[in-house]
SELONU-478444 format. One record per residue (C-alpha): residue number from 1; residue in three letters; x, y, z. Coordinates in steps of 0.02 Angstrom, whole numbers, plus 32768, in hexadecimal, padded with zeros to 4 digits. Layout:
NUM	ALA	X	Y	Z
...
% end
This chain:
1	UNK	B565	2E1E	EE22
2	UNK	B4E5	2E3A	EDA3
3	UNK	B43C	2DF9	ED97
4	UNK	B425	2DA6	ECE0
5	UNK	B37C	2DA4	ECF2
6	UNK	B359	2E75	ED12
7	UNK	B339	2EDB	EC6C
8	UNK	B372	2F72	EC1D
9	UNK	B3FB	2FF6	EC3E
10	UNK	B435	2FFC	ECE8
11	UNK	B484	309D	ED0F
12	UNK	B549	3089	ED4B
13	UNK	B558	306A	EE04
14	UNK	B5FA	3094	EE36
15	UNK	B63B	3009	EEA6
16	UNK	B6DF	2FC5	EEFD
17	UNK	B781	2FC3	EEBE
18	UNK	B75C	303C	EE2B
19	UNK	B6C3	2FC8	EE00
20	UNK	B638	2FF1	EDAA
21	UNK	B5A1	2F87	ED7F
22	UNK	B555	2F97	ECF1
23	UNK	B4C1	2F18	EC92
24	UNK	B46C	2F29	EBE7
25	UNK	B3FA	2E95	EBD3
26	UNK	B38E	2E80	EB37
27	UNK	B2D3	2E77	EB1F
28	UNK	B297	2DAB	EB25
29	UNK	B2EF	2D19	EB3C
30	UNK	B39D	2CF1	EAF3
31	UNK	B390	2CA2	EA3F
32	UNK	B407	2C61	E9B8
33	UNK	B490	2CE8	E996
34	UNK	B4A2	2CF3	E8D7
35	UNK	B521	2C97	E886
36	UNK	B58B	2D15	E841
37	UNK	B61D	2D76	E8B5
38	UNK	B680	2E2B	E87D
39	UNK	B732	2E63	E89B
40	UNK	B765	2E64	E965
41	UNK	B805	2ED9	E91C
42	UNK	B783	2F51	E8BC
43	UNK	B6FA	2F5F	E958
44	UNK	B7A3	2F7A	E9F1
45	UNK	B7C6	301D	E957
46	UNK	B736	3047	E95D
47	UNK	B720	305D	EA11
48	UNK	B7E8	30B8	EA3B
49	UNK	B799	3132	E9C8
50	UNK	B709	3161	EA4C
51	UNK	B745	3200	EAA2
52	UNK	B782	31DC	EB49
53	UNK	B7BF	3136	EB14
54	UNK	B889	3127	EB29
55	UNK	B88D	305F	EAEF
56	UNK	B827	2FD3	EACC
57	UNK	B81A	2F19	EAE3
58	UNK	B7A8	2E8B	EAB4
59	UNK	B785	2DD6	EA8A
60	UNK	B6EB	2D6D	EA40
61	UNK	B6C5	2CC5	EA66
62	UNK	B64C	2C57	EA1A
63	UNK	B632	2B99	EA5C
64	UNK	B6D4	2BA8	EAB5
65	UNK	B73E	2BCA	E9FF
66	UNK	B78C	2C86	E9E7
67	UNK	B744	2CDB	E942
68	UNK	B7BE	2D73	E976
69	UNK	B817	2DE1	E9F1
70	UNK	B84E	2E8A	E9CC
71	UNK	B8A1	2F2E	EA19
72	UNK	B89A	2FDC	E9F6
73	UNK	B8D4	308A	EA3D
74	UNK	B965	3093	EAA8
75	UNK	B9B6	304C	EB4F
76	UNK	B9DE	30F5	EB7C
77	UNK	B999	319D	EB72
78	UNK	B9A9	3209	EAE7
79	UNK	B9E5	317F	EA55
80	UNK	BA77	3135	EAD1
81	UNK	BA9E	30A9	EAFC
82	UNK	BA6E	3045	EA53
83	UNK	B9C6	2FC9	EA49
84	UNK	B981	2F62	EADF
85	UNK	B9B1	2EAE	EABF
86	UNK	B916	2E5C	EA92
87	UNK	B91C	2DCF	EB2A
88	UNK	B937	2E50	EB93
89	UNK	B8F1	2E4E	EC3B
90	UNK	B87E	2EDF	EC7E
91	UNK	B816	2EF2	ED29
92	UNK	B76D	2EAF	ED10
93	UNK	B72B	2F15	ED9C
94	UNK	B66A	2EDE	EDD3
95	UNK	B67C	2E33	ED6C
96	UNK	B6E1	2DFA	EE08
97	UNK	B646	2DE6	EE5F
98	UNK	B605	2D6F	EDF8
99	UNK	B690	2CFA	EE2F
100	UNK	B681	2D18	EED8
101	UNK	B5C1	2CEC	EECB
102	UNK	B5F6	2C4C	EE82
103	UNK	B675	2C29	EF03
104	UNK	B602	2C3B	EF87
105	UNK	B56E	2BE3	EF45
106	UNK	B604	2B50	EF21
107	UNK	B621	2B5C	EFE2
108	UNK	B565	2B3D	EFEE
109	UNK	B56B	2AA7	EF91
110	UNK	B5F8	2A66	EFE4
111	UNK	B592	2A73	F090
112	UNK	B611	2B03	F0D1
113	UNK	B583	2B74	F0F2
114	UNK	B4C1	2BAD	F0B8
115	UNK	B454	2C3B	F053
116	UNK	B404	2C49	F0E1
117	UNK	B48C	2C5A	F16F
118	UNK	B4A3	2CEF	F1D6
119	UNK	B524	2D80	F1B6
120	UNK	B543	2D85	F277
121	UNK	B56A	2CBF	F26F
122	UNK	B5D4	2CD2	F1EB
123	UNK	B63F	2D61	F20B
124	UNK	B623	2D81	F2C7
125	UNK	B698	2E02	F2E4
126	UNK	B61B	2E7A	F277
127	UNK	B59A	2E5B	F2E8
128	UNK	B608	2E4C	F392
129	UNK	B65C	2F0E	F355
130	UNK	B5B0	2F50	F300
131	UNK	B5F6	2F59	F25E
132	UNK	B565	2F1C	F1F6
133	UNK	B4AE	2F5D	F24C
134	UNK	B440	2EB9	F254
135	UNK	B4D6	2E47	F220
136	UNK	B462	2DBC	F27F
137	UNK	B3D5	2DD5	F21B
138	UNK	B439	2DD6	F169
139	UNK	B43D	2D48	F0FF
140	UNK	B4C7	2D15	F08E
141	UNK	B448	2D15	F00A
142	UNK	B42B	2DC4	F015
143	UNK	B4CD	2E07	F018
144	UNK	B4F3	2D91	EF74
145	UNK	B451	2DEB	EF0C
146	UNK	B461	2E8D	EF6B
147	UNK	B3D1	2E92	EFD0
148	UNK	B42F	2E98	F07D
149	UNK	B405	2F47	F096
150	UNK	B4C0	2F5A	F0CB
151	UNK	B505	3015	F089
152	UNK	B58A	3015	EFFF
153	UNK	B63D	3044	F050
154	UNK	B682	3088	EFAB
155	UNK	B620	3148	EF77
156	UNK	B600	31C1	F008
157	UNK	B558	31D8	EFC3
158	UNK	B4C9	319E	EF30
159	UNK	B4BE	3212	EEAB
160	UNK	B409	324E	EE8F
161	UNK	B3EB	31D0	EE0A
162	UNK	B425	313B	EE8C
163	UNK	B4D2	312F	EE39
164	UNK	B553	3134	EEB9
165	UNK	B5AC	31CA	EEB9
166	UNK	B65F	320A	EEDD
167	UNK	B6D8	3190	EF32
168	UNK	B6F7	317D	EFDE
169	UNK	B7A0	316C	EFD4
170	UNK	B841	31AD	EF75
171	UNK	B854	3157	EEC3
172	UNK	B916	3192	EEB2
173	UNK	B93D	312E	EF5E
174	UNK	B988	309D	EF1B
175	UNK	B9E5	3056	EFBD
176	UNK	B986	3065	F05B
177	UNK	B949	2F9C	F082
178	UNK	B8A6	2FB0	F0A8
179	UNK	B858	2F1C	F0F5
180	UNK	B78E	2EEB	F0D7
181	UNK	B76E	2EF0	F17B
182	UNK	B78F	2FB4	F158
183	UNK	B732	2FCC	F0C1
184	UNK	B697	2F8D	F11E
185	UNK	B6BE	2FFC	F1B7
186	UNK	B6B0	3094	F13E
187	UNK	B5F4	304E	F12C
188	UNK	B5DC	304E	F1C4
189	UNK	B587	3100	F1D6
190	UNK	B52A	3114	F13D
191	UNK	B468	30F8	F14A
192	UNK	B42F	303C	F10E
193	UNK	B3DA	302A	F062
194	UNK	B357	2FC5	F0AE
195	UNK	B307	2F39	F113
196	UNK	B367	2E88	F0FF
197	UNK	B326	2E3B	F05F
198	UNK	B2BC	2EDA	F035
199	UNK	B2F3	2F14	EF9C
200	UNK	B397	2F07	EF2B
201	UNK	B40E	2FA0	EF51
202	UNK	B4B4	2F83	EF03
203	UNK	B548	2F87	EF71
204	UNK	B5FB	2F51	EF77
205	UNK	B5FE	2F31	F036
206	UNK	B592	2E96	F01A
207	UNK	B610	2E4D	EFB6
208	UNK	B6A6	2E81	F024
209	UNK	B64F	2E1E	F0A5
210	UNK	B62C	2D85	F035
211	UNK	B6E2	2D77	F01D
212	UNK	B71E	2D90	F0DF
213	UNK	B6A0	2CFD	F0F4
214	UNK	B6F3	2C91	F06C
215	UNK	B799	2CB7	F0C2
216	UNK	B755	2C94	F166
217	UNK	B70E	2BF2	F14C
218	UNK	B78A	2B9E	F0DE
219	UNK	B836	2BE3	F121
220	UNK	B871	2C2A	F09C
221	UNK	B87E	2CC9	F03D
222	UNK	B7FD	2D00	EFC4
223	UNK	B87E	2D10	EF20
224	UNK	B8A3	2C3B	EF53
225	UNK	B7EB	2C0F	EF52
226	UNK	B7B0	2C7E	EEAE
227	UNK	B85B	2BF9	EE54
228	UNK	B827	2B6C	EEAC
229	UNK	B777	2B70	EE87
230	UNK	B786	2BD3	EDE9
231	UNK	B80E	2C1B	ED8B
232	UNK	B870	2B75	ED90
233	UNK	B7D6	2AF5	ED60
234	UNK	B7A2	2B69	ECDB
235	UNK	B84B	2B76	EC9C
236	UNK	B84F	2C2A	ECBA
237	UNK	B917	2C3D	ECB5
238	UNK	B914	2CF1	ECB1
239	UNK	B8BD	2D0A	ED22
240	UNK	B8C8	2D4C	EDE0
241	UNK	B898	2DC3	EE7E
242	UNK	B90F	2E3F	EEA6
243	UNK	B91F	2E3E	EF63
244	UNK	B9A4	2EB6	EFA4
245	UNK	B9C6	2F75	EF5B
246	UNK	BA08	2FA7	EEF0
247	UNK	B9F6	2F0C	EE97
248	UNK	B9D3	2F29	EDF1
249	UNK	B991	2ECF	ED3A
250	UNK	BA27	2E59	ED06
251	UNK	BA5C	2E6F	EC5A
252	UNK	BA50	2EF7	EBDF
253	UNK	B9A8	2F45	EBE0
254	UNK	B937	2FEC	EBD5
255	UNK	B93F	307A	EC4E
256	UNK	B8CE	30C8	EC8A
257	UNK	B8C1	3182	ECBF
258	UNK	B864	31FA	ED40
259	UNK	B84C	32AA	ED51
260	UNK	B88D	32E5	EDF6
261	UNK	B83F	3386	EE70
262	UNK	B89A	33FF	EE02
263	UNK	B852	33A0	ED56
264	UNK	B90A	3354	ED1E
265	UNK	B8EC	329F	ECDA
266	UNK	B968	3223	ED4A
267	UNK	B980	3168	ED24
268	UNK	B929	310E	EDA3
269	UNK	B956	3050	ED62
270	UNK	B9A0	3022	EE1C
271	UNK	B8E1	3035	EE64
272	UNK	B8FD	3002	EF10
273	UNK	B8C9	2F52	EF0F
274	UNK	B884	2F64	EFD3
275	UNK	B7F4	2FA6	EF70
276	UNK	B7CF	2F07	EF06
277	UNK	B7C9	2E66	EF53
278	UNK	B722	2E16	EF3F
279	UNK	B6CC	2EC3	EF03
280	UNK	B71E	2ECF	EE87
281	UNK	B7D4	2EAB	EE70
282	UNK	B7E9	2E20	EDE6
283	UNK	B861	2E30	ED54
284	UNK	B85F	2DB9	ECD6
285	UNK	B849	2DB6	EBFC
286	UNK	B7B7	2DC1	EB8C
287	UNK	B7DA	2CFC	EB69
288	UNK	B7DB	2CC3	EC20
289	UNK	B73B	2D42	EC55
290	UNK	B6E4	2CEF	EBC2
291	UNK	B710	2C3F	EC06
292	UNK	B6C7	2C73	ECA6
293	UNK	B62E	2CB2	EC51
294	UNK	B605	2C16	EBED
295	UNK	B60E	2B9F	EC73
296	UNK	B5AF	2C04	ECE3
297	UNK	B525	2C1C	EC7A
298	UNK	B50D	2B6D	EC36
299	UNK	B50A	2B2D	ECDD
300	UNK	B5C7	2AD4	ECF4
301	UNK	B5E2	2B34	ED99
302	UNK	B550	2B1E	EDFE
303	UNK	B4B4	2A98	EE11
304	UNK	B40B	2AFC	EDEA
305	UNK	B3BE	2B33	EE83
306	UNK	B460	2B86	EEAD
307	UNK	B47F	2BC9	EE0E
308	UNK	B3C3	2C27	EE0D
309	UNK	B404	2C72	EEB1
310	UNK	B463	2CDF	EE48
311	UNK	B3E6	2CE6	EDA5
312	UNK	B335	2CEF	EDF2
313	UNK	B2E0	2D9A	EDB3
314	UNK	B2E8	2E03	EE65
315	UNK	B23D	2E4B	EEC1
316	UNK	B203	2ED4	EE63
317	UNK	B26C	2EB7	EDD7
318	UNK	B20D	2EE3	ED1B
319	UNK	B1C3	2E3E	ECCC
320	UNK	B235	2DD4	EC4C
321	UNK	B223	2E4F	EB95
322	UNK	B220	2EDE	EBE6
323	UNK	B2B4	2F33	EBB5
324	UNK	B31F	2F75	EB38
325	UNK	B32D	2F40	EA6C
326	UNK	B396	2E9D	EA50
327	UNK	B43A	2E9C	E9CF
328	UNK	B43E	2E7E	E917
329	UNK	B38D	2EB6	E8F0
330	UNK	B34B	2E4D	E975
331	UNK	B3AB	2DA5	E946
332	UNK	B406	2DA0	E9E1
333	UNK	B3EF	2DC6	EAA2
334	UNK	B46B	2DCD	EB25
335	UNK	B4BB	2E27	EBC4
336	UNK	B537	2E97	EC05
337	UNK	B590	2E7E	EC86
338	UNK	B639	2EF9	ECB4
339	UNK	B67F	2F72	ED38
340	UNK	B6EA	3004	ED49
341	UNK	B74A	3088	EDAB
342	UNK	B7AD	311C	ED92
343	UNK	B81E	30FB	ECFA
344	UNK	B7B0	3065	ECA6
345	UNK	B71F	3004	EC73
346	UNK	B70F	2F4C	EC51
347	UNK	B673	2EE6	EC0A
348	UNK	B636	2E4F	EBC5
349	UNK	B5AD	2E31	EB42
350	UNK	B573	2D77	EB66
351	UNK	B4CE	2D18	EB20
352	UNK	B467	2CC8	EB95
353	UNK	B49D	2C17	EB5F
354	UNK	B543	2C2B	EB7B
355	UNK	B586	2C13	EABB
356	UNK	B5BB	2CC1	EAA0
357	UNK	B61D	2D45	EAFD
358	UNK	B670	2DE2	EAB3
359	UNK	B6ED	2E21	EB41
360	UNK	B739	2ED3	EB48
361	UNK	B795	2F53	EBBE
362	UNK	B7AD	300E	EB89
363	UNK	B83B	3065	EBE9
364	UNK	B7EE	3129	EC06
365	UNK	B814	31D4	EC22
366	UNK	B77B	320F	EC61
367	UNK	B6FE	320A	ECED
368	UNK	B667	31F6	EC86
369	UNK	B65B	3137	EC3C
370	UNK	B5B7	314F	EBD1
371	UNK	B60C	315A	EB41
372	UNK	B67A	30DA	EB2D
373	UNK	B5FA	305F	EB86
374	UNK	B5A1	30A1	EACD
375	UNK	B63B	307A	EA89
376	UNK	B624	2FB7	EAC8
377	UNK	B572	2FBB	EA9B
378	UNK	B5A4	2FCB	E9E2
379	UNK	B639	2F52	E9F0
380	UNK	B5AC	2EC4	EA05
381	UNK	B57C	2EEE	E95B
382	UNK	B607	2EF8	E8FE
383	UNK	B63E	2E56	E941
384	UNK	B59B	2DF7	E93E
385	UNK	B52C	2E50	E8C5
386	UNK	B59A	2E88	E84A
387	UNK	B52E	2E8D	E7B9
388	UNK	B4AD	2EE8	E820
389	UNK	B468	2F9D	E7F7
390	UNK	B428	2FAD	E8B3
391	UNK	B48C	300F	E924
392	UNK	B4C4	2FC7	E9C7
393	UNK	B43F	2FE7	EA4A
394	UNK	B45B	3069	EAD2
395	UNK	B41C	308D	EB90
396	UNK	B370	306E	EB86
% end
């Protein structure tokens, strides 16, 4: 889950399931995209030509009408495997927990639970086996804007520069059914980020949590309550939670790869889904993530006050204009939300007021993402300022 309201170039956080978050808000508040749009087909060639980049994927939406969807590269490595289909579905990583958030805060609504309830309460076998240090002092607030404190289950340790950094697990095991309960056990020793509420400190085990406490309190699994209160309302048909490894992405698609110990790129499109669930483990299309996108942010999923649980700048967060330069010589602002793992990266250009999204997924083979995250950068301007001379911002 992103915060819309923080600005500039967040560095990649690696996160569950092969997610990454990544955000690139621009300076100001949202205004009035221009009028014109570019070629979806021409921006997706433009970005399988970034090196690194084995296919590409993307759609743009604007008032809830396509104005293009496009394809480029290859499904498989090395030319094979002819184009991706351009409906094809991909793993939206990090944009899972977006959905989550909503689910819960729907929960709220619905009188199931509160922002303000304990961890302990919730879930009381992390408190009864002390999985989660001061699960009785931990709000579900917290965990949804990532101020819990709580110690992310998914690198064995921060880079330098606060990125996560190598996994904590074995990207080419694509069978063993790991449970969530297990994912936050492997948190368990690692020092906390902070007092409850302190500060925000990304981490997937706060949302691996938020969906054993959907489970818990509804009866049902999360992949039934994301369709029930999402995918199926929003009439996101393509869309799903993969639940049990080595469930894969239905339908023809991109693959992505991975350099092993002994540097040989292997295919890892059966990611073990045990690390996905609420973290991160969504696959869907760029037509259904965009539906999600424009209801959320004008408002159709959530009253106000619950909504601004999820949008409110955070403590210590830079004032509104303080970041980076805004698209199409300053004509329009917007965010970006995505996430990634080992073998992709998914994101979503969206303005504030929900009328346009531009959604993408690049299938990779390599580590480092900065490039075709570049790569996306410029895809919002070929699409929506296409008779611009400005280059697409970068990290700022």
């Amino acid at each position: 889950m992103t915060d819309d309201r923080n600005r500039g170039w967040r560095s990649p956080v690696w996160g569950a399931a092969g997610v990454v978050m990544l955000m690139m808000a621009c300076a100001g508040p949202a205004t009035a995209a221009p009028a014109r749009a570019g070629n979806v087909q021409r921006a997706m060639e433009e970005l399988a030509r970034v090196p690194g980049v084995v296919g590409a994927v993307g759609g743009a939406y604007v008032d809830g009408r396509s104005i293009g969807l496009g394809s480029a590269g290859s499904r498989l490595l090395n030319g094979r495997g002819g184009r991706i289909p351009t409906n094809a579905r991909f793993r939206i990583g990090s944009q899972t927990k977006e959905m989550v958030a909503t689910v819960v805060l729907q929960l709220v609504e619905e009188g199931r639970l509160g922002v303000d309830d304990k961890l302990g309460d919730l879930l009381p076998v992390v408190a009864k086996e002390n999985l989660v240090a001061r699960a009785d002092e931990i709000t579900v607030r917290q965990m949804l804007r990532h101020t819990s404190g709580i110690p992310d289950w998914y690198a064995k340790e921060p880079n330098p520069d606060g990125s996560e950094g190598d996994v904590s697990f074995d990207v080419f095991d694509f069978t063993t059914p790991y449970q969530p309960l297990d994912l936050v056990k492997w948190s368990r020793g690692r020092p906390r980020t902070g007092e409850p509420g302190e500060k925000y400190s990304y981490s997937n085990t706060n949302y691996t949590l938020l969906g054993m406490i959907i489970e818990r309190l509804t009866g049902h699994d999360l992949a039934t309550e994301l369709h029930r209160h999402l995918f199926g309302p929003l009439g996101m048909t393509r869309t799903y939670l993969p639940v049990r490894p080595p469930e894969g992405i239905k339908g023809p698609h991109g693959h992505g790869y991975y350099p092993d110990a002994d540097g040989e790129l292997r295919d890892v499109d059966r990611f073990n889904a045990g690390f996905g669930g609420a973290a991160g483990g969504v696959v869907s299309t760029a037509h259904d993530v965009s539906a999600f996108k424009r209801a959320f942010s004008q408002g159709k999923l959530l009253p106000p006050t619950l909504q601004r649980v999820l949008t409110d700048r955070l403590p210590n967060d830079p004032p509104p204009g303080g970041g980076g330069p805004a698209f199409c010589d300053g004509e329009l602002d917007g965010f970006f939300m995505g996430g990634s793992t080992a073998g992709y990266l998914a994101m979503t250009f969206y303005t504030k007021d929900g009328s346009r999204q531009l959604s993408m997924s690049t299938t990779l083979s390599v580590k480092d993402i900065s490039g075709p995250a570049e790569g996306m950068f410029k895809a919002v301007e070929t699409v929506f300022c296409p008779s611009s001379s400005a280059t697409a911002p970068g990290p700022s």
